[in-house]
TORPAMAR-917648 format. One record per residue (C-alpha): residue in one letter; z, x, y; chain. Coordinates in Angstrom, 1 decimal. Each point is the difference from the previous one (the first is absolute). Last residue first. Example, Ala and Ser with C-alpha at 12.3 -4.5 7.8 and 13.67 -1.06 7.14 Angstrom:
% TORPAMAR-917648
res / zz / xx / yy / chain
S / 7.1 / 13.7 / -1.1 / A
A / 0.7 / -1.4 / -3.4 / A
This chain:
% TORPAMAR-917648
res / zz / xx / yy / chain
X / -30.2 / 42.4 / 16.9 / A
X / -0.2 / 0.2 / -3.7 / A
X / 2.0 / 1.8 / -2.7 / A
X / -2.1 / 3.2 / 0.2 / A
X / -0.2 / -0.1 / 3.9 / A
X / -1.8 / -1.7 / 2.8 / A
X / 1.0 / 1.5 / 3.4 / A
X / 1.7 / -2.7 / 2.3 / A
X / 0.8 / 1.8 / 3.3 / A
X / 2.5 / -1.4 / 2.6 / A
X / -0.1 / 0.8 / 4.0 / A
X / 3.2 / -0.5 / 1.7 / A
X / -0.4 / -1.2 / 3.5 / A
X / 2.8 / -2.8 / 0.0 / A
X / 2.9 / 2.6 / -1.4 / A
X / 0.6 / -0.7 / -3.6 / A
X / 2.7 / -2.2 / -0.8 / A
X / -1.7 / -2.5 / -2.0 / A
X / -1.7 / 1.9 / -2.2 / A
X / 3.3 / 1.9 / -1.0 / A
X / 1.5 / -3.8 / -0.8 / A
X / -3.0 / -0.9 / -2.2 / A
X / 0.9 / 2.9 / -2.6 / A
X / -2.4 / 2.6 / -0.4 / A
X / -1.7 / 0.7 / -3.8 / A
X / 0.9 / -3.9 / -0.1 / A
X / 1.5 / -1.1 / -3.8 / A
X / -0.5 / -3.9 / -0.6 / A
X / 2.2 / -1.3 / -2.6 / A
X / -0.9 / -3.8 / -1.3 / A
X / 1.7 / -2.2 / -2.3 / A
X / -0.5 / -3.2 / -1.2 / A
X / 2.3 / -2.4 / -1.8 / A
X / -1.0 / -3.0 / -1.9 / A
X / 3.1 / -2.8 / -1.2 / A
X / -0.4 / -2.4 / -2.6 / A
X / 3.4 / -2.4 / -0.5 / A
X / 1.3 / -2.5 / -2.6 / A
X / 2.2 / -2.8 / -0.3 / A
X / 1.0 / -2.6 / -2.9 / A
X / 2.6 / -2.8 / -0.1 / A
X / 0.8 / -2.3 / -2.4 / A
X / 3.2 / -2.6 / 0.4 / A
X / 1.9 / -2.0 / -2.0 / A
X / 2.1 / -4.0 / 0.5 / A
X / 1.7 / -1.6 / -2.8 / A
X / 1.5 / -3.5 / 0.9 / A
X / 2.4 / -1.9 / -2.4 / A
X / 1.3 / -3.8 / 0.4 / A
X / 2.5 / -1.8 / -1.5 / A
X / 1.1 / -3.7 / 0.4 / A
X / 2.2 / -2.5 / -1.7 / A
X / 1.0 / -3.4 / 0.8 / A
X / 2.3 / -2.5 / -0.2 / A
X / 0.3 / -3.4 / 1.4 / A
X / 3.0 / -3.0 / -0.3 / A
X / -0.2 / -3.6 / 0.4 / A
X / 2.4 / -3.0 / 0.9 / A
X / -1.1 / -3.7 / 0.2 / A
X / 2.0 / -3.0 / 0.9 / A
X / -1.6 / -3.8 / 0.4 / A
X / 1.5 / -2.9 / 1.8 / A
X / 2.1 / -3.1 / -0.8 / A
X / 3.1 / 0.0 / 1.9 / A
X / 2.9 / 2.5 / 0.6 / A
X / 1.6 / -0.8 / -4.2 / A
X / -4.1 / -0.8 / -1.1 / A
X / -1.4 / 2.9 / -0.6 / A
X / -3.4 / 1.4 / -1.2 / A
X / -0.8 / 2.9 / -1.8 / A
X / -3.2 / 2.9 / 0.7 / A
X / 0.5 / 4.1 / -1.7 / A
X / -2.4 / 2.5 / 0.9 / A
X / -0.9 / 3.2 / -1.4 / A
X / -2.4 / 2.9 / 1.3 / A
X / -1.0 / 3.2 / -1.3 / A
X / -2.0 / 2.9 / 1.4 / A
X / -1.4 / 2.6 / -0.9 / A
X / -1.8 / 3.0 / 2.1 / A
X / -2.3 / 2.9 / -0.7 / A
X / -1.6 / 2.8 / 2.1 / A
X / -2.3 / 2.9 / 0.0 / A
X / -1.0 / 2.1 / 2.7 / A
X / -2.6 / 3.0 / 0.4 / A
X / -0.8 / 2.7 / 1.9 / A
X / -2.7 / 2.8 / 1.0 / A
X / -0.7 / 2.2 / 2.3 / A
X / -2.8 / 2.7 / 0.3 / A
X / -0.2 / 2.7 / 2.6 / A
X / -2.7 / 2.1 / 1.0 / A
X / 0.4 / 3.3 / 1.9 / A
X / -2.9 / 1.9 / 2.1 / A
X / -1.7 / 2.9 / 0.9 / A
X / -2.4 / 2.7 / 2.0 / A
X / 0.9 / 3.0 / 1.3 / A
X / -2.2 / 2.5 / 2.2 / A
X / 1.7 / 3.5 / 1.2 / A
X / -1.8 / 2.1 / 2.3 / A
X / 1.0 / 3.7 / 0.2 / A
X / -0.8 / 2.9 / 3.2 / A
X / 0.7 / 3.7 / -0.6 / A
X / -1.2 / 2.1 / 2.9 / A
C-alpha cells in the first residue's frame, strides 16, 4: 500500500507603479477701439492659444514563490487485508512472534 500527502504553501506579490507629467502655455491678445459711423460704442476682438503635452510611464514588479512537503508511506502486509476478509466466520488466526516482530 503506497499512500502520498502533498503540502504547498505560497504566494505572488505585485508592485505597480506610474507617473505623469504635464505642461501647458498659453497666450492671449486682445485688441479694444471705439466707433462712431453706427453710434458711439466700444469694439473688442481677442484671440487664445495654447499648448499642452503630457507623458505618463506606468511599470510593474512582481515576485512569487512556492514551498511544497510531500510524505510518503508504503506499508507491506505479510497477508493482504482482502484474504482476511474473506475468511469463513469461524476461522481461527494465530499470531506467533517472529524475528521481525509479531
Amino acid at each position: 500500500m503506497l499512500s502520498q500527502l502533498t503540502a504547498t504553501v505560497g504566494g505572488s506579490q505585485t508592485l505597480t507603479r506610474s507617473d505623469t507629467e504635464g505642461y501647458g502655455e498659453g497666450t492671449t491678445s486682445s485688441r479694444s477701439w471705439q466707433e462712431f459711423h453706427l453710434g458711439f460704442g466700444n469694439r473688442s476682438r481677442g484671440t487664445s492659444t495654447s499648448w499642452n503635452w503630457s507623458t505618463g510611464r506606468s511599470w510593474a514588479d512582481g515576485t512569487s514563490w512556492s514551498d511544497a512537503t510531500s510524505t510518503q508511506r508504503v506499508a507491506g502486509y505479510a497477508v493482504e487485508p482482502a484474504v482476511l476478509q474473506n475468511l469463513p466466520d469461524h476461522a481461527l488466526l494465530l499470531a506467533t512472534r517472529g524475528p521481525a516482530g509479531p
